[in-house]
N, C-alpha and C positions, 0 to 999 in steps of 0.2 A: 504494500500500500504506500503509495506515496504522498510527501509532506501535507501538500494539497487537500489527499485525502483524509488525512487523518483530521485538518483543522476544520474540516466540512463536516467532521462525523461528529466535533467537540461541537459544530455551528446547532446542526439539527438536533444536538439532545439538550442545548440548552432554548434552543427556541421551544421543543415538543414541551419540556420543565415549564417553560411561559405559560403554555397552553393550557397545561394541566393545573397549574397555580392561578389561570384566571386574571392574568396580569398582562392585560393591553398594553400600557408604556411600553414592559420591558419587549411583549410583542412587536410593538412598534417599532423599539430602536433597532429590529433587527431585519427592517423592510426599507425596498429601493424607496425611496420619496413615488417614485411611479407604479409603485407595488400593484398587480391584482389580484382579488381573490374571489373566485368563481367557484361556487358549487356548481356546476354541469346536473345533477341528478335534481337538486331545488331550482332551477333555473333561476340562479342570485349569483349576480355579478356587483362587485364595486373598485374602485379605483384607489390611490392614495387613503387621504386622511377616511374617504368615506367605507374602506376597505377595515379602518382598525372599530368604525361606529359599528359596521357589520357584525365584527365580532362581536366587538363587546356586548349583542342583542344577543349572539348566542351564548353567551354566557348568562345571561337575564332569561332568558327560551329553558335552557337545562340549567339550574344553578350548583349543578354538583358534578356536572359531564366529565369524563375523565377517558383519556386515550391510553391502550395499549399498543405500541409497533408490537406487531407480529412478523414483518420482516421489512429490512432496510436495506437498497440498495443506495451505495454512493459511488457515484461517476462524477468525472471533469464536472463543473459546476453544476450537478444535477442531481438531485433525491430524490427517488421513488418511494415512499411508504406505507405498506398496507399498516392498516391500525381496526381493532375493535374500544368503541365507543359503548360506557354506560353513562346513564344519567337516569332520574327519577323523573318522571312525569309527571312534574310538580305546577305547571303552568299551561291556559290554553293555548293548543298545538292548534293551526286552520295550514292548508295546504290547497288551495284551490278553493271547490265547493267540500271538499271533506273538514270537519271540526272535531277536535275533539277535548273536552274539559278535562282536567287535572283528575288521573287515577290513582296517584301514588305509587303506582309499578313500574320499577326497573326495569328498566328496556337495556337493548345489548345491542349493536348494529355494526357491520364490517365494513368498512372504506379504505380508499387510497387515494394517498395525497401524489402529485408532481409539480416538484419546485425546482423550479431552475434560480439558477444564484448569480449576482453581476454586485461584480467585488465585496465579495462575502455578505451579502446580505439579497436577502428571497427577494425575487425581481417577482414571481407569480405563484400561486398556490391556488393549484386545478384539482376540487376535490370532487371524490364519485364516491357516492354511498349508495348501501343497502337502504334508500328508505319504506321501501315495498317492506322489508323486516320491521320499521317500527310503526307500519300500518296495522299488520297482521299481528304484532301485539297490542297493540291498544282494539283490536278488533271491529278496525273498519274498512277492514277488506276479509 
């Protein structure tokens, strides 16, 4: 593994630490000023500053969400990351015309992140989830 790699693999587990701590700033300081971050699967896209507001909703959405990588690949400025996601269904979930009110159960859901990095810090973060899994638990599909 080269140097490169190795300061990319310190890059992603302290940004993934951000994530799981719930801490924007530090999220933030670790994005291009032009950063995107697009869920593909919720169709939510945002840009810059409105990319870190994004977040911060999903952390107010699940207030207890926590990722596991379950594998990491790291290339020349590139991470791939499959991760399982838990959080409580603690707040109303709406997703089109589906609704669904606060049931208190623990949901679990599989995704994968792709970040590309432009001088150490995440230019875009392309996530695709399972969320057909945390429909089929809250049982509204």
């Amino acid at each position: 593994m080269s140097a490169a790699d190795d300061q990319l693999h310190e890059t992603i587990d302290a940004y993934n630490d951000a994530w799981n701590a719930h801490d924007v700033l530090r999220i933030g300081s670790m994005h291009a000023p032009d950063m995107v971050f697009e869920n593909h699967t919720a169709g939510e896209r945002a840009e810059g500053d409105q990319a870190l507001l994004h977040i911060a909703q999903i952390f107010e959405s699940w207030p207890d969400i926590e990722f596991k990588t379950r594998r990491l690949y790291v290339r020349e400025n590139l991470v791939v990351q499959e991760w399982t996601a838990t959080a409580t269904h603690a707040n109303r979930m709406q997703r089109g015309e589906l609704v669904a009110e606060p049931t208190g159960r623990r949901l679990s859901w599989n995704g994968m992140d792709i970040i590309p990095f432009e001088d150490g810090l995440v230019k875009r973060k392309d996530v695709y989830s399972d969320s057909v899994s945390i429909l089929r638990q809250l049982e509204l599909i």
